[in-house]
N, C-alpha and C positions, 0 to 999 in steps of 0.2 A: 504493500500500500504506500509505503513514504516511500519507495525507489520509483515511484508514477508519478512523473513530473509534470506538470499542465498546470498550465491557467485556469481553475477550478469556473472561474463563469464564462469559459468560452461557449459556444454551441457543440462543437465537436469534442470537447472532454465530456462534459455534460450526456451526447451520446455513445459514446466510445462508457461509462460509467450504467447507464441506461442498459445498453446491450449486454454487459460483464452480468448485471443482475438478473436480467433475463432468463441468461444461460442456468446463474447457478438457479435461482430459484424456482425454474422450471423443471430443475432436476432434482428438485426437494422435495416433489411429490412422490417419485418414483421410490428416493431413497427412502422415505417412511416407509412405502410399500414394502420393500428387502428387508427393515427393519423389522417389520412386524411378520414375514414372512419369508425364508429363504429356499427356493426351488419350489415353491407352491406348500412348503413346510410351515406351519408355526412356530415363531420364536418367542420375540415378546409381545408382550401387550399393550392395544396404546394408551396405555397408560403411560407402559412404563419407556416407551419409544420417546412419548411427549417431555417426562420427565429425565432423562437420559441425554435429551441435545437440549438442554436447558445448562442440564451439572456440564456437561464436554466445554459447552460455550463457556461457561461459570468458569472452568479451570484452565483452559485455555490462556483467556483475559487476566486471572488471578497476579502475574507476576507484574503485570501493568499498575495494578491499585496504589503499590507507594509514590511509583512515579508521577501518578495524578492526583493525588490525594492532597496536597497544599493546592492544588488551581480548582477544586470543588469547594463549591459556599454551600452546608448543609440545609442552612435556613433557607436558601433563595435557592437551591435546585433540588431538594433532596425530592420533594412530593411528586414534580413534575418527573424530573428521572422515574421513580418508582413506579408514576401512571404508563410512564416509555414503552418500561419492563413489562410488567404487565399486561397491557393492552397490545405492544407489537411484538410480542414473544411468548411469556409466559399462558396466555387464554388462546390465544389461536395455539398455539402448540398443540395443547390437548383437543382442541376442536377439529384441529385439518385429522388427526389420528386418528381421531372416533367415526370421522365421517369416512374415513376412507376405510372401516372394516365394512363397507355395505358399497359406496361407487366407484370407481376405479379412479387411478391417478390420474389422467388425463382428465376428467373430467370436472375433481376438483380443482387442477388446475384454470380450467374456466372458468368456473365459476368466483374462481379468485379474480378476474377483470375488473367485478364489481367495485373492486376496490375506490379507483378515482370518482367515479360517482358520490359515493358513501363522502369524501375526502373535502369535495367541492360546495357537496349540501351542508357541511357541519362546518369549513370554514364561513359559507356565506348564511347560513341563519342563525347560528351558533356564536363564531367569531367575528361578525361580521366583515369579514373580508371581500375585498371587490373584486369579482374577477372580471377577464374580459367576455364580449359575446362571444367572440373566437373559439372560444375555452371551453364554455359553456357547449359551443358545438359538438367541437371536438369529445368534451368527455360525451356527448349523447349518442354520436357516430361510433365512439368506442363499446359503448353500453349494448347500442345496436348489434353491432359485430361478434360481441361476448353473446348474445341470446342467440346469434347465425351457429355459433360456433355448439353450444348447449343442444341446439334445435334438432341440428344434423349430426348429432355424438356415436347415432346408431346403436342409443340405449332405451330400455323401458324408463324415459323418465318423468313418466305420468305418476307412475305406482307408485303407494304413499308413504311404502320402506325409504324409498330411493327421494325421494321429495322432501320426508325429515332429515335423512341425514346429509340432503344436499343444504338444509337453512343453518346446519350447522357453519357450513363453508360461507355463508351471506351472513350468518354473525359474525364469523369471525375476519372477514374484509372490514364489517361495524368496527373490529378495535381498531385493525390497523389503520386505518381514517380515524381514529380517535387519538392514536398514537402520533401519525403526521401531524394532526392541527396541536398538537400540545409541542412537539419540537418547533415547529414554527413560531409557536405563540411565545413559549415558555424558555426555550434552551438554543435561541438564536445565535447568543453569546458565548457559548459553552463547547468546549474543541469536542469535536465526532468522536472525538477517540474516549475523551476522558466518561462521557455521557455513555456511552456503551461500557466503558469499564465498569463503572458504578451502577447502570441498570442489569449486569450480568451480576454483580455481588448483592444486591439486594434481592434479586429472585433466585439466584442461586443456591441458595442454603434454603429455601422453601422446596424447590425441586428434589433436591437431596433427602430433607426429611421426608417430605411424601412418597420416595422411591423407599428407603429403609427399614418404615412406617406400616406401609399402603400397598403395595406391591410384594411380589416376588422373584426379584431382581436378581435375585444372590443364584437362587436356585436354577433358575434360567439358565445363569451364565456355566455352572456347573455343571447340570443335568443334560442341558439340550446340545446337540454334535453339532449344532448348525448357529449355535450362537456368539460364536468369534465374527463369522461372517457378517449376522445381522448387526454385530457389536458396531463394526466397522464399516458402513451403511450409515448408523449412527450417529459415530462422533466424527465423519467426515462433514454430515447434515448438521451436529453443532459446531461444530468449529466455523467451516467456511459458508453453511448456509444460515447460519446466525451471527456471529462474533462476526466474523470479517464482512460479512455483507451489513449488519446495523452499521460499522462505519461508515463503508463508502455508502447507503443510502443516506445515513444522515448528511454525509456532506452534499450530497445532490440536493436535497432537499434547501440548503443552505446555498446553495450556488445557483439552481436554477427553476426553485421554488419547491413550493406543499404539489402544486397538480400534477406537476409534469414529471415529480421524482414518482408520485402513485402512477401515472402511466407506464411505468414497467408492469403490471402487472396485466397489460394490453398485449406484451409482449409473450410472458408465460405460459398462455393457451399454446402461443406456437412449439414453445419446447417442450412442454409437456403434452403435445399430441406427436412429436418425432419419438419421446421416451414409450410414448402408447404403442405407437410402432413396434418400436424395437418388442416388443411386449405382445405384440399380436394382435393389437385392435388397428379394426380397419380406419383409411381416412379417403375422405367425402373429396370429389371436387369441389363440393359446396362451402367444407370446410377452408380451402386454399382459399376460396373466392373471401370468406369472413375474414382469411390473416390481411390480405389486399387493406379489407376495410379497415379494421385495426391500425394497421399502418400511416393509414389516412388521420386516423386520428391521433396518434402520435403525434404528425405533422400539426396539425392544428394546437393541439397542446402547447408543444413547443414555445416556449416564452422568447419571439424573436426579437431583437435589439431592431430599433429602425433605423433604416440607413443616412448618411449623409452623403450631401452634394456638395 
């Protein structure tokens, strides 16, 4: 991350940051899946899958907390960091898990688009924040494209197993849009890195006890032939699809705003319908046609500098 040199509010860092997130977090669906299953095997639970790239993230980040620890104000960051954690980690963690023991990873991944919508309505009724009409387009073209992409999944998802456990994936886009408008609002000031050290330490040891507690972690890792593999599935999902990506989102979000850093998540259907692939669900031309539109709104998202003459 600090060997990535750029002009944080250019446009092309901004997308070159955009697309890195794409990737990974497109393949974070897939990784819960190996997590909680290896070869069509069961390993852990998502429970304990949720709670498990929570601690990796948590210990990952751990050797960081002295050296941030004087540039955090308790008083004036501690609640908003804590709502961070919470809202863009700790609650969806457990939600994308659960919903994915009933609809496949691609899917979820769609459903996770919803995000910048969710992001736009709670900065502009909430924080009252202005956006532009542009914007405003844009996320509705993306919103669009996210329902093309759900529409033509080539899944039963009328049926009202697959319809609960998909609202779990539309609550949990809810934090993450809860999570951007408080880094925006609340932790503008506060370096990406230090803000994710400390929203990993203050969820961190909640995750932990609720694994040691709640779960059956221990015996997983003992018992099951198949649970180094899901282990490591895991803590590559905490590590680099939590810790290192809360950073660089956070700075996006700082560089070239709350909408357009949630429009990665316009991007994610796309990689998690190649991981669906690789997986053996089929994919739609109708599908390509929704990444087109997606794309489209990306573009519009996109906070452009206007030019001079």
């Amino acid at each position: 991350y600090e060997i990535y040199q750029c002009d944080w509010s250019s446009d092309v860092c901004s997308s070159d940051l955009l697309i890195a997130l794409s990737i990974i977090w497109g393949t974070s669906f897939v990784l819960m899946k190996w997590g909680m299953s290896w070869n069509e095997k069961p390993t852990f639970s998502a429970e304990e899958v949720a709670g498990l790239r929570i601690f990796f993230a948590s210990v990952f980040l751990i050797p960081l907390l002295y050296k941030h620890f004087k540039a955090f104000n308790f008083k004036k960051y501690g609640l908003p960091v804590f709502g961070m954690g919470m809202f863009g980690n700790f609650i969806p963690a457990f939600l994308f898990t659960a919903a994915e023991t009933k609809i496949n990873s691609s899917l979820a991944g769609m459903l996770n688009a919803l995000t910048p919508l969710f992001t736009i309505l709670i900065s502009v009724f909430i924080f009252r924040v202005k956006s532009s009409r542009v914007q405003l387009y844009g996320v509705t073209l993306g919103f669009v494209g996210a329902v093309m992409l759900m529409y033509f999944n080539g899944e039963q998802t009328n049926s009202t197993t697959t319809m609960g456990y998909s609202g779990l994936v539309v609550l949990a886009t809810l934090c993450y849009a809860i999570s951007v408008n408080i880094i925006r609002r609340y932790l503008s000031d506060l370096s990406s890195i230090t803000a994710a050290v400390f929203a990993f330490a203050f969820i961190g040891p909640i995750a932990f006890i609720y694994l040691i507690t709640r779960t059956e972690v221990m015996q997983t890792i003992n018992n099951n032939p198949d649970a180094m593999n899901s282990l490591l599935a895991v803590s590559v999902l905490g590590i680099v699809g939590s810790a290192l990506s809360v950073i660089v989102f956070n700075t996006l979000i700082k560089s070239a705003g709350a909408v357009f850093a949630s429009s990665v998540t316009y991007l994610i259907p796309v990689v998690a319908i190649f991981w669906g692939f690789t997986e053996g669900e089929p994919i739609a031309w109708q599908q390509l046609a929704a990444m087109l539109v997606i794309l489209g709104a990306i573009y519009l998202i996109n906070p452009r500098k206007p030019t001079t003459t």
